[in-house]
DSSP file (Angstrom, degrees, kcal/mol; ACC not computed):
  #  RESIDUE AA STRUCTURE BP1 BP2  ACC     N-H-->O    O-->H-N    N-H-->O    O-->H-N    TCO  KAPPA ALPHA  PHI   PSI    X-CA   Y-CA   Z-CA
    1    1 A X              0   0    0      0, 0.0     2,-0.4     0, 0.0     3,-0.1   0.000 360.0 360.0 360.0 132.6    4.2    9.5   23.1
    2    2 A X    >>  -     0   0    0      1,-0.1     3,-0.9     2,-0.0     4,-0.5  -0.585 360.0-104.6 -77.1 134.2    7.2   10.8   24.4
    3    3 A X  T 34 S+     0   0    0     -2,-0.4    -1,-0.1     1,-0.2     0, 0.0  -0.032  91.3   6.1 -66.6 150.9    8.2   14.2   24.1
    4    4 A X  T 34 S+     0   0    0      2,-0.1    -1,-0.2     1,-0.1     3,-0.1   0.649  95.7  91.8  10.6  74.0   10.7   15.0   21.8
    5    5 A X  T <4 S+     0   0    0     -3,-0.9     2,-0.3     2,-0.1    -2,-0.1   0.234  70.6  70.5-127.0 -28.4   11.6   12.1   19.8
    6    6 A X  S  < S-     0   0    0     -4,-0.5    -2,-0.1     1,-0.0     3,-0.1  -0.813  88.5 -94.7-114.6 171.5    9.6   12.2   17.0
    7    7 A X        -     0   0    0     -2,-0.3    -2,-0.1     1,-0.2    22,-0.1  -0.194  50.4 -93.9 -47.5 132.0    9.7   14.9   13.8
    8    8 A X        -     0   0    0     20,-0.1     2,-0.2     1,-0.1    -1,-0.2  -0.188  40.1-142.9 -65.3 161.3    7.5   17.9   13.9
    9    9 A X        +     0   0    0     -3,-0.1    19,-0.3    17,-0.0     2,-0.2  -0.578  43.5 112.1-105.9 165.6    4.1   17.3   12.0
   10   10 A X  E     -A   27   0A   0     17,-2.5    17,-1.9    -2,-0.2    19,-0.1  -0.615  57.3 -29.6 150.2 165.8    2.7   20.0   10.1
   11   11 A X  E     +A   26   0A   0     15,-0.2    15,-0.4    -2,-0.2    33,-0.3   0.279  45.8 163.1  -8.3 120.0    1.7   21.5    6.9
   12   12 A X        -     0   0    0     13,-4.0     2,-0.5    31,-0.1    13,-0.3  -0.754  29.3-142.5-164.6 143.8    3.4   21.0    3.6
   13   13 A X  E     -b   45   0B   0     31,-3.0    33,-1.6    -2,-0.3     2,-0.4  -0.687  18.2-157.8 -83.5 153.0    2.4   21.6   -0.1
   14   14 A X  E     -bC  46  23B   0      9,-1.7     9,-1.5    -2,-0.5     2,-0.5  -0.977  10.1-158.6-125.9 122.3    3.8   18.6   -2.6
   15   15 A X  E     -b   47   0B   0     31,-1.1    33,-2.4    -2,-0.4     2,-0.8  -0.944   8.1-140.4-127.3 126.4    4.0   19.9   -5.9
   16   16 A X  E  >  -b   48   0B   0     -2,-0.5     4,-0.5     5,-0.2     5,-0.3  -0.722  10.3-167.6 -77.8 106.8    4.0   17.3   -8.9
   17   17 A X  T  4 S+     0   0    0     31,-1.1    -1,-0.2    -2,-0.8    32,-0.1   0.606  86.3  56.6 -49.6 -27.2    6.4   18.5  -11.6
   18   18 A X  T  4 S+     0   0    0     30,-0.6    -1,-0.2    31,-0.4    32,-0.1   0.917 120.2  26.5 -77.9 -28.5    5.1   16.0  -14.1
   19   19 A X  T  4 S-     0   0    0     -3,-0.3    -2,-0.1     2,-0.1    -1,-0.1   0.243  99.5-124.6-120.0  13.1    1.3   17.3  -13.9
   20   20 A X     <  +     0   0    0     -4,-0.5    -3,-0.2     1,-0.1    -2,-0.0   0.548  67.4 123.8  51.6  19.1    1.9   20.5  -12.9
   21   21 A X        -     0   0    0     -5,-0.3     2,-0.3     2,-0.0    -5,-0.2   0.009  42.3-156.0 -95.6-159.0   -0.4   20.4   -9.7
   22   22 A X        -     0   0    0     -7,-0.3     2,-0.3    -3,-0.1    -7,-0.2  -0.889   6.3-153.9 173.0 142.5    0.3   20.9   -6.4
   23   23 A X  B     -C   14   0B   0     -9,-1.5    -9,-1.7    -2,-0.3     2,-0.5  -0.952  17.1-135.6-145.7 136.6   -1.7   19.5   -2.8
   24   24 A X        +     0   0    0     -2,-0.3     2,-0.4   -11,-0.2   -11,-0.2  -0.725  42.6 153.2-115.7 126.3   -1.9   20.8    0.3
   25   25 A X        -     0   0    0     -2,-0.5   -13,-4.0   -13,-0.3     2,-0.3  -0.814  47.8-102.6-141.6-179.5   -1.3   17.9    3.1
   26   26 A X  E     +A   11   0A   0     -2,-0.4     2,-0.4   -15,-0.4   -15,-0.2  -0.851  55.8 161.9 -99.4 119.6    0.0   17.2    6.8
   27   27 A X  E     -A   10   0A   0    -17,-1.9   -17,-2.5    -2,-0.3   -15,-0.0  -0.835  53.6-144.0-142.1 175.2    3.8   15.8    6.8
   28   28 A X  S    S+     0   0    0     -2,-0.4     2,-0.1   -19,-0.3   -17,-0.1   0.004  74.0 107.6-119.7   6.9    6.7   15.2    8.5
   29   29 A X        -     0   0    0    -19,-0.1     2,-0.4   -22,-0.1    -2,-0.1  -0.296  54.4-159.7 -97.7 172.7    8.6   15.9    5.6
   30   30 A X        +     0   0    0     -2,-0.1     2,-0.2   -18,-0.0    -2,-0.1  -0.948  10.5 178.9-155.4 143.5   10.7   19.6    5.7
   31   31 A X        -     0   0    0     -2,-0.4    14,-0.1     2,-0.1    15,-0.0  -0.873  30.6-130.6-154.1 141.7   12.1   21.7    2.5
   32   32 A X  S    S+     0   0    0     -2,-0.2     2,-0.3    12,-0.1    14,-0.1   0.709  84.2  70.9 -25.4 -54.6   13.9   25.0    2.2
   33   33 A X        -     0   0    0     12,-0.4    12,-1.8    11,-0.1     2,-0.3  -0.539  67.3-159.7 -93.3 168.4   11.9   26.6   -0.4
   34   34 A X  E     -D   44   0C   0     -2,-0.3     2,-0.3    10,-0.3    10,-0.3  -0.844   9.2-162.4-112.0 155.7    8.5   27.8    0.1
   35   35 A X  E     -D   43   0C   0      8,-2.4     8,-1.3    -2,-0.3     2,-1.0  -0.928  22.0-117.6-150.4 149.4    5.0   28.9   -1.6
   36   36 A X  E     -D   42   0C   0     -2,-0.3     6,-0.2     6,-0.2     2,-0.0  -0.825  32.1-150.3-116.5 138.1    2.0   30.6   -1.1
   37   37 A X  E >>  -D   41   0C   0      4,-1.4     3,-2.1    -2,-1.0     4,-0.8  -0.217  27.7 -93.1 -91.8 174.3   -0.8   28.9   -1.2
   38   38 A X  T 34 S+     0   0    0      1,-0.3    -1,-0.1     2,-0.2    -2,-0.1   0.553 121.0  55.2 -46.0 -22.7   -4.3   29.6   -2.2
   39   39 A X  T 34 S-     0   0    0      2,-0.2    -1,-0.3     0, 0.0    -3,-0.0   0.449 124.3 -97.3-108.6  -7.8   -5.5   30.5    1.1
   40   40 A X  T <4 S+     0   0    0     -3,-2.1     2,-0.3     1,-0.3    -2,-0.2   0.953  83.1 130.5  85.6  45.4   -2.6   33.4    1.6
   41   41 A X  E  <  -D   37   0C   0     -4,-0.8    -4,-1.4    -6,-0.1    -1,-0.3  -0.904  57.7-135.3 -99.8 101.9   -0.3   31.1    3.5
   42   42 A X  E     +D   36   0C   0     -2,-0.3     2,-0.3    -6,-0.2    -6,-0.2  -0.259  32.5 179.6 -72.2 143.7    3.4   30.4    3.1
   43   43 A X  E     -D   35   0C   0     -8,-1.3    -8,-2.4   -31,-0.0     2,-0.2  -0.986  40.4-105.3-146.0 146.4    4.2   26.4    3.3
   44   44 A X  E     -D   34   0C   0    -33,-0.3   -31,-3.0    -2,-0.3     2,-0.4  -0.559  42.3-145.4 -74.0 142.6    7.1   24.7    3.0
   45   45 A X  E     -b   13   0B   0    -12,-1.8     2,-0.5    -2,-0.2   -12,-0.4  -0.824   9.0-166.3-117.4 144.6    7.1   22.7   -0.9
   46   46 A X  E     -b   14   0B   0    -33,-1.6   -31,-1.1    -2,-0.4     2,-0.4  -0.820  20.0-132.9-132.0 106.0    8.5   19.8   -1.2
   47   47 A X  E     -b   15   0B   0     -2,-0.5     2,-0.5   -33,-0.2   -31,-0.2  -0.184  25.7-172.0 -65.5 104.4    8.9   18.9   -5.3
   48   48 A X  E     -b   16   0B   0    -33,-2.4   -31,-1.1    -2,-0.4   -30,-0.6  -0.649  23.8-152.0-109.7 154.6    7.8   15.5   -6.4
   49   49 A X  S    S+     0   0    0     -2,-0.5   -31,-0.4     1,-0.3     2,-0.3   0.958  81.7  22.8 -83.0 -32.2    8.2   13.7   -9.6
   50   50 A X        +     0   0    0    -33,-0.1    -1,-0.3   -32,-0.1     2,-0.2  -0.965  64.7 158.7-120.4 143.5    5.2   11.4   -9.6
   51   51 A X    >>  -     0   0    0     -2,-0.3     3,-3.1    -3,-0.1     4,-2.4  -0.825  60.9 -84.1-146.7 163.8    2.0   11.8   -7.7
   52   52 A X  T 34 S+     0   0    0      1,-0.2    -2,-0.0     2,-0.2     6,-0.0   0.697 128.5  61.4 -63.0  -5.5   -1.8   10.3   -8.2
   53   53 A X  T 34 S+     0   0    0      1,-0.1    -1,-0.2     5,-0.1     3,-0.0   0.515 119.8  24.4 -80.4   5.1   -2.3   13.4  -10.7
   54   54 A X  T <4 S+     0   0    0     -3,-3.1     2,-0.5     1,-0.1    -2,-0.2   0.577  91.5 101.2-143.0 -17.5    0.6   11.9  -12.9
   55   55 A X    >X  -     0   0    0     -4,-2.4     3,-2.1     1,-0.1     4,-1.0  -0.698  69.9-133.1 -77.5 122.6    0.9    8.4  -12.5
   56   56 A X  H 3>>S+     0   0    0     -2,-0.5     4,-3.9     1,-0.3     6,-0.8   0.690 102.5  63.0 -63.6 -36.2   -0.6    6.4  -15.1
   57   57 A X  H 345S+     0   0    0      4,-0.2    -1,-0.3     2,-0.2     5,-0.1   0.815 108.4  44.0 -18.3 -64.1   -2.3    4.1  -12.7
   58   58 A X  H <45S+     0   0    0     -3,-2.1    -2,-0.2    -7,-0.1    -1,-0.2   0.923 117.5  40.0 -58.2 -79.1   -4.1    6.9  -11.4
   59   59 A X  H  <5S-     0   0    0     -4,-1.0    -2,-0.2     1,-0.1    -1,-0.1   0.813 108.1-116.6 -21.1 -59.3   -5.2    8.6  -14.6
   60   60 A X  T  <5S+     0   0    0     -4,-3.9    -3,-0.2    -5,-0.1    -4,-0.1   0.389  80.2 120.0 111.0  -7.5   -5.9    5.7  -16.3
   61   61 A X      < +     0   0    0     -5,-0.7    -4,-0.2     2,-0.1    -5,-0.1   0.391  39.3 137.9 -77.7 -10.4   -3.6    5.6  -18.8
   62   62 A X        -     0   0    0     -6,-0.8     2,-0.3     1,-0.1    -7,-0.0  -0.045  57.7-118.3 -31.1 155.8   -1.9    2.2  -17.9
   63   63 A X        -     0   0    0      0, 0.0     2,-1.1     0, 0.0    -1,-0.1  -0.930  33.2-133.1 -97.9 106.6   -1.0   -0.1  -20.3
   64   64 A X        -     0   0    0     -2,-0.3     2,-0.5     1,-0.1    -2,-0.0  -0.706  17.3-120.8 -90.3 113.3   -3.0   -3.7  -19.7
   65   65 A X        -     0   0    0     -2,-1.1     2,-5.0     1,-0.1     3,-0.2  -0.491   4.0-133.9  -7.2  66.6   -1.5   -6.8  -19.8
   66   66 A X     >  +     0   0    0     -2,-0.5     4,-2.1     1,-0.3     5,-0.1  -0.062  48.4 147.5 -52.5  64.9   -2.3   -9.6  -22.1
   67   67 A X  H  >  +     0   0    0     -2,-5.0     4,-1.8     2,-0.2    -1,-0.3   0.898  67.4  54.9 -56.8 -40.0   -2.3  -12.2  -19.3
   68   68 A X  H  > S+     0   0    0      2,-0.2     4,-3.1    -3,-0.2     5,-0.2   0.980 119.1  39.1 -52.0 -68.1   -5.2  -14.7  -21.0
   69   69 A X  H >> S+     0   0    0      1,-0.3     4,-2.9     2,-0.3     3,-0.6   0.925 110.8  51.5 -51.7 -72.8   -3.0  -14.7  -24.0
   70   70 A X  H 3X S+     0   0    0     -4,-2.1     4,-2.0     1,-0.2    -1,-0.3   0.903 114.2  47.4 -45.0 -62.0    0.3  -14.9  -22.5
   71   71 A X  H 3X S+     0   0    0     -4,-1.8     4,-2.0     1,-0.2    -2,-0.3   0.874 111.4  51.4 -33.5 -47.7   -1.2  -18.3  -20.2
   72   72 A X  H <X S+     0   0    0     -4,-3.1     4,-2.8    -3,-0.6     5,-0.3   0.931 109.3  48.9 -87.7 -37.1   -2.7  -19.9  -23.3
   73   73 A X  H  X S+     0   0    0     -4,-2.9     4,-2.9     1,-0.2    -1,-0.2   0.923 112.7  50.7 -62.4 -26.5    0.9  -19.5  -25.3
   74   74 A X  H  X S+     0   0    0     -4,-2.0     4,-2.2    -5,-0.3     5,-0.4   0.849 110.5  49.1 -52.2 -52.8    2.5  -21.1  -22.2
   75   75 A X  H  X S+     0   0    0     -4,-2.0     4,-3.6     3,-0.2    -1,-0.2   0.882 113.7  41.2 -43.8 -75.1    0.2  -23.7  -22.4
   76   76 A X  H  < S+     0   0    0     -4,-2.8    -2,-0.2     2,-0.2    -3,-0.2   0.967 116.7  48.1 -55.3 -64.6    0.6  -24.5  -26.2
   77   77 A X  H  < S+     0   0    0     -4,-2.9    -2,-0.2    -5,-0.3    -3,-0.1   0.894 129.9  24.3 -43.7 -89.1    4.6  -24.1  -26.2
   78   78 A X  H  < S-     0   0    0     -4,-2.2    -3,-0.2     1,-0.2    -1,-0.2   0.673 103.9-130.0 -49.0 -34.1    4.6  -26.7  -22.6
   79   79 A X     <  -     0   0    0     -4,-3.6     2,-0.6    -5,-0.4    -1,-0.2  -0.506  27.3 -64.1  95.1-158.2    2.2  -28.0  -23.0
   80   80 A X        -     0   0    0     -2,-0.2    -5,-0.0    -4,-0.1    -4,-0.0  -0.944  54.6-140.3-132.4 105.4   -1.2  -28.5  -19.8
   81   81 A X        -     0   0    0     -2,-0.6    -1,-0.1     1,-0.1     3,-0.1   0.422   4.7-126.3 -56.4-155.4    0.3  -30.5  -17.1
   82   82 A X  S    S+     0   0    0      1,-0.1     2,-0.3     0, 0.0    -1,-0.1   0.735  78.5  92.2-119.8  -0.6   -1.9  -33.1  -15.4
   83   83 A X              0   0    0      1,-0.0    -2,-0.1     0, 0.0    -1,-0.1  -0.838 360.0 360.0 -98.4 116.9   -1.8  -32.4  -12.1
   84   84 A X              0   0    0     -2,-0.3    -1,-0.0    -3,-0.1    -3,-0.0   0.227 360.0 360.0 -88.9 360.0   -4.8  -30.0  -10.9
């Protein structure tokens, strides 16, 4: 790699505002304010609004799709073409 072109790497906590949690990672990302973490370290925080402790995906809390249903009305309304 050539030296000094890319963004320092390093620490940084991401703290989920929706789920009230917080992670301790490796970025490239930089913010002002700071926190101390569990381990008696100050780290730069970088405030996010959704994360995998709050995004329903994640959770599980998604909403599923009636695809079956949605195909079969298509079907009935257009009718089942003939061509495979």
């Amino acid at each position: 790699m050539k030296p000094g072109i890319h963004p320092a790497y390093g620490p940084v906590v991401f703290r989920d505002k929706a789920a009230d949690s917080a992670f301790l990672t490796r970025s490239t990302a930089t913010a002002a304010k700071t926190i101390e973490w569990e381990d008696g370290n100050t780290y730069p925080v970088v405030d996010v609004e959704i994360s995998s402790a709050s995004h329903p995906f994640c959770t599980g809390t998604a909403r599923v799709l009636d695809t079956a249903g949605r195909v079969e009305r298509f079907e009935r309304r257009y009718g089942r073409s003939g061509v495979n």
